[in-house]
C-alpha positions in Angstrom: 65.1 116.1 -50.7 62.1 116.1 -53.2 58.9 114.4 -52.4 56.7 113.1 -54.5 53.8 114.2 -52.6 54.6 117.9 -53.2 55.4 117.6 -56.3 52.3 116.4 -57.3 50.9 119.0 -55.0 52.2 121.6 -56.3 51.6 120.9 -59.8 48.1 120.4 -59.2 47.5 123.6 -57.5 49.1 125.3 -60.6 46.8 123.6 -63.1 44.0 124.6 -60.8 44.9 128.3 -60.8 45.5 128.0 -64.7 41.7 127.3 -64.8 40.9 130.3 -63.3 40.5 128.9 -59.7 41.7 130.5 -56.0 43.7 128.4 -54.7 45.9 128.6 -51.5 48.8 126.2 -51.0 50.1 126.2 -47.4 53.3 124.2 -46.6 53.6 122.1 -43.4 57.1 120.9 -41.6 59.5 122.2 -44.2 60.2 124.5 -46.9 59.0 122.6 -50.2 61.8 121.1 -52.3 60.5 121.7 -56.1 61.8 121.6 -59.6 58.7 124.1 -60.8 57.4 127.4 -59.6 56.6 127.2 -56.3 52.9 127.9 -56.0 53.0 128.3 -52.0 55.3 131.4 -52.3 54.1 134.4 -49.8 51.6 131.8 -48.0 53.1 131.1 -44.2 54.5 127.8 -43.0 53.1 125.9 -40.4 53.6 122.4 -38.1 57.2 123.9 -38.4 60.0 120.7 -38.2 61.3 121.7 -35.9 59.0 122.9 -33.2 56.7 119.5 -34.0 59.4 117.5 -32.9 60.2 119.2 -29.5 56.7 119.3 -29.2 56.5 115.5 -29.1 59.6 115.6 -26.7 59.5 118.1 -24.3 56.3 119.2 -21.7 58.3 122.1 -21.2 58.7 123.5 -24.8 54.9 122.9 -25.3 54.6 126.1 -22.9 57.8 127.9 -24.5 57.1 131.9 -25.6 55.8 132.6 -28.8 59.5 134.1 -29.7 61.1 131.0 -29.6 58.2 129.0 -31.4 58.6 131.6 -34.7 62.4 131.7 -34.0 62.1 128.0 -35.1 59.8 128.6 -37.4 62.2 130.0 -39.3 62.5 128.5 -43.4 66.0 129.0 -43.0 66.7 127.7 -40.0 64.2 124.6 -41.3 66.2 124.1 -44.3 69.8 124.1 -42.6 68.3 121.6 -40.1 66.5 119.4 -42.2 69.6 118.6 -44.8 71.8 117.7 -42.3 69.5 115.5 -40.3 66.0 114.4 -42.0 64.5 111.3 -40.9 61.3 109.7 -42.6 62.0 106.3 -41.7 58.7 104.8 -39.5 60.7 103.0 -36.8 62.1 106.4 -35.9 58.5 108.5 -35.8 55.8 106.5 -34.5 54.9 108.6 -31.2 54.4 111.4 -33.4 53.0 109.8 -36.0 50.3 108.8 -33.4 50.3 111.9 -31.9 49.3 114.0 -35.2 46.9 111.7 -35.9 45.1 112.5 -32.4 45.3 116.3 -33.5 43.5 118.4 -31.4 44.2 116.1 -28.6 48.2 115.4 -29.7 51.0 117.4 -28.9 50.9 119.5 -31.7 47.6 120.8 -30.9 49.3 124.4 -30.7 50.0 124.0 -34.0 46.9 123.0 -35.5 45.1 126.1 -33.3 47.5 128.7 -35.6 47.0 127.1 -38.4 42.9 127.7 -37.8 43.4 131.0 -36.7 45.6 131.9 -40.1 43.1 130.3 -42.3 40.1 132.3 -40.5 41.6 135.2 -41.8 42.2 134.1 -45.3 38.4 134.4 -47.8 36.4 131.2 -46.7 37.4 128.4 -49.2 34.8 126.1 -50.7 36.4 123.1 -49.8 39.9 122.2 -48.0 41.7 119.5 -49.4 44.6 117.8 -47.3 47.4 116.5 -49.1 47.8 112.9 -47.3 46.4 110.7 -45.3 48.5 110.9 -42.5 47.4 114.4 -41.9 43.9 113.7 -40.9 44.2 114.7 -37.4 43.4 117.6 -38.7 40.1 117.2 -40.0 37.9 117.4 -37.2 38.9 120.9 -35.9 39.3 122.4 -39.7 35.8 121.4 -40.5 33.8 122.4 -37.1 36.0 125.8 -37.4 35.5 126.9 -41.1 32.1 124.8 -41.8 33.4 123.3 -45.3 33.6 120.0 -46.5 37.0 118.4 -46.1 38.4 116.1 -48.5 42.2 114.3 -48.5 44.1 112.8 -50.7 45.3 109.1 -50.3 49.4 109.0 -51.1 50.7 105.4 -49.9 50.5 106.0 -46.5 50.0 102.1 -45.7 53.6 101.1 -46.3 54.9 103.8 -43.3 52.1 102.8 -41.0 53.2 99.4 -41.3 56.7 99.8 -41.1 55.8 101.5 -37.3 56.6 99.0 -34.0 53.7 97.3 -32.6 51.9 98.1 -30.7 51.6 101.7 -32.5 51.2 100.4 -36.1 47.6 99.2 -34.3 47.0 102.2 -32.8 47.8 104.3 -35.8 45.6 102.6 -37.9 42.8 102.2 -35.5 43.3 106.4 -35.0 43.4 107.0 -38.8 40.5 104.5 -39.5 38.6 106.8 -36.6 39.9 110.5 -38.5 38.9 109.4 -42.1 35.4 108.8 -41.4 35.1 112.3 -40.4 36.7 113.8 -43.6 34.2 114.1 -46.7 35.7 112.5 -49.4 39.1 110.2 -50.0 40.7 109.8 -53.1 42.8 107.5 -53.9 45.6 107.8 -56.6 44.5 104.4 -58.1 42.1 101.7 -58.2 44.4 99.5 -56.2 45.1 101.9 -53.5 41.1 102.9 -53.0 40.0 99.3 -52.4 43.1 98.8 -50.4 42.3 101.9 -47.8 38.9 101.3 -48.6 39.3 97.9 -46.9 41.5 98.7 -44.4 40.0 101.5 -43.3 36.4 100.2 -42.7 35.0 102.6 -45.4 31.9 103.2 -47.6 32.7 102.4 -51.1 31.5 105.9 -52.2 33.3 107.7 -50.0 36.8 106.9 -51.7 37.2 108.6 -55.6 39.8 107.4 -57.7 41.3 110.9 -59.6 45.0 109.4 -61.2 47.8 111.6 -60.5 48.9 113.9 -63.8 52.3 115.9 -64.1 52.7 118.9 -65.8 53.5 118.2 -69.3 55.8 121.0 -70.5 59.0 120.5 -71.4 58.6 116.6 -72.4 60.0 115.7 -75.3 60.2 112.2 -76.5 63.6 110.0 -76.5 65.2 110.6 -79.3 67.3 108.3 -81.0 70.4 107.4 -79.5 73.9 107.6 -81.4 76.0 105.9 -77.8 75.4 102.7 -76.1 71.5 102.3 -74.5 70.9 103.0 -71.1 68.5 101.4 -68.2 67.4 104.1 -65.8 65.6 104.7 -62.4 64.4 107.9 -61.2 62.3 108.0 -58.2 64.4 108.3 -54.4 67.4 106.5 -53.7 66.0 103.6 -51.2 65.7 100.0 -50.8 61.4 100.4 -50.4 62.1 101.9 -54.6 63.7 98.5 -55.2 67.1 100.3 -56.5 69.0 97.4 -55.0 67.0 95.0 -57.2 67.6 97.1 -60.1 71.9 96.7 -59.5 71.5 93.6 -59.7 69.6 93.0 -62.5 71.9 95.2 -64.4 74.9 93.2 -63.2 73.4 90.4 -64.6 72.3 92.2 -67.5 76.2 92.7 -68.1 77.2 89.1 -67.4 74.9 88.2 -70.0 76.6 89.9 -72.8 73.5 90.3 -74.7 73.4 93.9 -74.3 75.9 95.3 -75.6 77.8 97.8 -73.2 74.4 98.8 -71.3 75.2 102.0 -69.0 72.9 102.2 -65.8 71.5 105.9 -64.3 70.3 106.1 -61.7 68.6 109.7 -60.4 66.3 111.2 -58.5 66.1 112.0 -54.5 68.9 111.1 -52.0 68.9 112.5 -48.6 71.6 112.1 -45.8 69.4 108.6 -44.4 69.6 107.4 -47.9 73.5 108.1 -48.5 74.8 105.3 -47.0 72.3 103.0 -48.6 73.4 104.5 -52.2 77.0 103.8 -51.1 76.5 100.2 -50.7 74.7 99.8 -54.2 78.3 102.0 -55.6 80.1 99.3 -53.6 78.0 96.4 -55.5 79.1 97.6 -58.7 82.6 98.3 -58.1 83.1 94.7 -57.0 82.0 93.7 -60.4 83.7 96.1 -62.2 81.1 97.8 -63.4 81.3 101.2 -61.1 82.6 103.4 -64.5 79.3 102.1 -66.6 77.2 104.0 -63.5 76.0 107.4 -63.3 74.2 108.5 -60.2 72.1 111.8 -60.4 71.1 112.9 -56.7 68.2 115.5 -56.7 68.4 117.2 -60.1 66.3 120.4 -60.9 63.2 120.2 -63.2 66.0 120.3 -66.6 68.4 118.1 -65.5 65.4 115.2 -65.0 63.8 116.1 -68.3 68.0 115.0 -70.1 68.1 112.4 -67.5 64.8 110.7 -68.9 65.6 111.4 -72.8 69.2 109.8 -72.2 67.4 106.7 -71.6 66.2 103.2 -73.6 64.2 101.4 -71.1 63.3 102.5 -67.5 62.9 100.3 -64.4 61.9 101.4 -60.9 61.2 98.2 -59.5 59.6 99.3 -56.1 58.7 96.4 -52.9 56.4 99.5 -51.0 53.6 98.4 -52.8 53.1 101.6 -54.6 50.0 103.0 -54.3 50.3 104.7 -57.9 54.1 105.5 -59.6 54.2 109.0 -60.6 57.7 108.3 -61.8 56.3 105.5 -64.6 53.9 108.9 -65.5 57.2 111.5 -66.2 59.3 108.3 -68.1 56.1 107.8 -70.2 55.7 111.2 -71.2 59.3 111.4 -72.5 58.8 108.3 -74.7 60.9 105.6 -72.9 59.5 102.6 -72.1 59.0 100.7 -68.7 59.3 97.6 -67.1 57.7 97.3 -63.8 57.1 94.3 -61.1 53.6 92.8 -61.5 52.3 94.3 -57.8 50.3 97.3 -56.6 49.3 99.8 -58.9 52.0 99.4 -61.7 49.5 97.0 -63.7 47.0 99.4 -63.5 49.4 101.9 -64.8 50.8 99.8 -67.4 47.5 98.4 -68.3 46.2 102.3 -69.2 49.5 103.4 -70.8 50.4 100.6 -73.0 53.6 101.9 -72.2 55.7 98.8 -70.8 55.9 95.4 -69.7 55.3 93.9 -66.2 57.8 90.8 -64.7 57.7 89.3 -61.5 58.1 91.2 -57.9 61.1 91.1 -56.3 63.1 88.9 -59.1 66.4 90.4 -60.2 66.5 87.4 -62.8 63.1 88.4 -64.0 63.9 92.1 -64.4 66.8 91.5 -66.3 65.5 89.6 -69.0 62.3 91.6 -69.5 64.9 94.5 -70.1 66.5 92.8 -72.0 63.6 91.6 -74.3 63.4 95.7 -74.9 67.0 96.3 -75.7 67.5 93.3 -78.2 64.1 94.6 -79.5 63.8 98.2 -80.2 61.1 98.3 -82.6 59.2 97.2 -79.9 60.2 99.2 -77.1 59.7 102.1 -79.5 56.3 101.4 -79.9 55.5 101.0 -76.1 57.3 104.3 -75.4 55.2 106.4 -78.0 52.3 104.6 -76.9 52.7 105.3 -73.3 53.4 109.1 -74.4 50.4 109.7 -76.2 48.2 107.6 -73.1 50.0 110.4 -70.5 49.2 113.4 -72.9 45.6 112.3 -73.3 44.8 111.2 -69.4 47.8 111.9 -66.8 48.6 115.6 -67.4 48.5 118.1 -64.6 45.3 119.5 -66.2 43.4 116.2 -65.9 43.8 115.7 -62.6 43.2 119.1 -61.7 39.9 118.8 -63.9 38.8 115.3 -62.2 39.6 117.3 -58.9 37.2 120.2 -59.9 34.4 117.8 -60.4 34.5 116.4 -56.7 35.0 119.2 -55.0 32.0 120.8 -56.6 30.2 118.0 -55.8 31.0 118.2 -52.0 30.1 122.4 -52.4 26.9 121.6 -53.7 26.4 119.1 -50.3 27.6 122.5 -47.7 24.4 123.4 -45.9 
């Protein structure tokens, strides 16, 4: 499936080597899922899937010969395993949530001792930046190893930790609270999300920086105009945390309505096999109001297939209950023109607030989505207007190159502070 995480990833390390920087991507668990270049090609994988799980299972596999550890190391091998049988979902991970949180002292400490060794081989970076929060197990070995400031990236983490069984969502915390103030520098995605961790975390203030997310802006063109009947669309994965549920049935009552004309729904982005049967039930929901022919789903599309998905539509929605610590999704329909409507919660007022790209309704309120989309598509002057001005607002301040910019700054701030 794709993740968001890497995606952003990924496009920030190319922006960063489009300035003219070194930059090493390495890739942890599985093979990356991207619709760009992948900017990790050539560099090793490491915490392999496969081998962190037994890890976390089995006393006796901790000891297994380095044959079978690279055996199941192998991207192939990852990539056949993981699509028939990934699991993300918290209930299902907290042991080894906690236990890569304790790093050194967890169960994958064999892996983190390989991944030192690699990068002691590699020229000494300036700074090492880890990708989320839920990674900081890491830290303290990386940074007494290689001697260089550490910073990490803040991603959402809170909703997963939550979503863990007591009494390891207490212990997670507690364990992450204990790892980030060894790190250097946060940074948070948003304003919301760095005095949220900042809070929860027991942290200094300066030690979180907010640097927004960008994408890589090539490719977008705006919405054009459209000669068939509009179109409400969500792109982001296919779960109930993204709210698509909420969305269904806001568009069934969208329908009902009769205001709207004959209003299609698509619905695209990533669906993997522990979202399928959740997608099946919203499929389900439609055909029971006749409405399953005015549906497209688009599971995991490449990097062209989202770029016609988000210029087919008139108004996009993805009305997420996570409390999302920023929406890069909002970011990509923005720069195609469309405009958005978004629940009033977390980081989407922040978003729409800087855009001027959309209008906000009430959380978790099929009745409220639906006639704030509705506003738009009985109004397309207006919605016109919000989508161009939420393009030019991600052209000028959410591209790949601003972020990678804002990211420059901080780490050569925490350069300057090496000894």
């Amino acid at each position: 499936m794709y993740c968001g995480g890497c995606l952003r990833d990924n496009a920030l390390v190319a922006a960063l080597r489009k300035l003219g920087h070194q930059v090493t991507m390495v890739p942890l668990y599985l093979p990356l899922t991207l619709d760009e270049t992948n900017q990790s090609t050539g560099t090793p994988l490491f915490f392999g899937g496969l081998s962190v799980y037994l890890e976390q299972k089995s006393a006796l596999f901790r000891g297994a010969p380095g044959w079978l550890h690279d055996l199941l190391a192998s991207p192939h091998l990852l990539k056949w395993a993981a699509g028939r049988a990934a699991k993300t979902r918290a209930a299902d991970l907290g042991e080894l949530t906690l236990s890569m949180l304790r790093g050194e002292e967890g169960h994958q400490g064999r892996e983190l001792e390989e991944l030192v060794a690699w990068l002691k081989t590699q020229p000494p970076p300036d700074v090492l930046c880890l990708s989320n929060a839920l990674l900081l197990g890491m830290a303290r070995r990386l940074k007494s190893e290689l001697r260089v400031p550490v910073a990490c990236s803040l991603q959402g983490e809170d909703s997963f930790l939550d979503a863990l069984p007591e009494p390891l969502r207490a212990t997670c915390w507690r364990t992450l609270a204990e790892r980030a103030a060894e790190v250097d520098l946060l940074i948070a995605p948003s304003s919301y999300f760095g005095r949220l961790m900042t809070e929860r975390l027991g942290l200094a203030p300066a030690k979180v920086r907010v640097i927004h997310n960008g994408i890589n802006l090539d490719g977008y063109e705006a919405a054009g105009e459209q000669a068939g009947a509009p179109a409400v669309g969500f792109f982001a994965r296919m779960c109930p945390e993204k709210g698509l549920d909420t969305l269904v049935e806001a568009y069934i009552r969208l329908r009902q309505r009769g205001r709207a004309g004959q209003l299609k729904l698509r619905v695209g982005g990533s669906c993997g096999p522990a979202d399928t049967p959740f997608v099946n039930s919203q499929r389900e929901r439609l055909g029971a109001n006749g409405l399953l022919a005015e549906a497209e789903f688009h599971p995991n599309p490449d990097r062209a297939g989202k770029l016609k998905f988000l210029r087919s539509l008139s108004v996009f929605s993805v009305p997420a209950r996570c409390g999302e610590a920023y929406g890069l999704y909002v970011i990509e329909a923005l720069a195609a023109g469309v405009p958005v409507v978004q629940p009033r919660t977390a980081a989407f007022p922040e978003l729409v607030e800087a855009t001027r790209g959309g209008v906000l309704c009430a959380p978790g309120d099929p009745q409220a989505l639906a006639e704030a989309i509705e506003r738009l598509l009985v109004e397309p002057a207006q919605a016109r207007a919000l989508g161009e001005a939420g393009r030019r607002a991600v052209f000028d301040r959410f591209s790949a190159q601003a972020m990678a910019e804002a990211l420059l700054q901080a780490c050569g701030e925490l350069a300057g502070r090496r000894p």
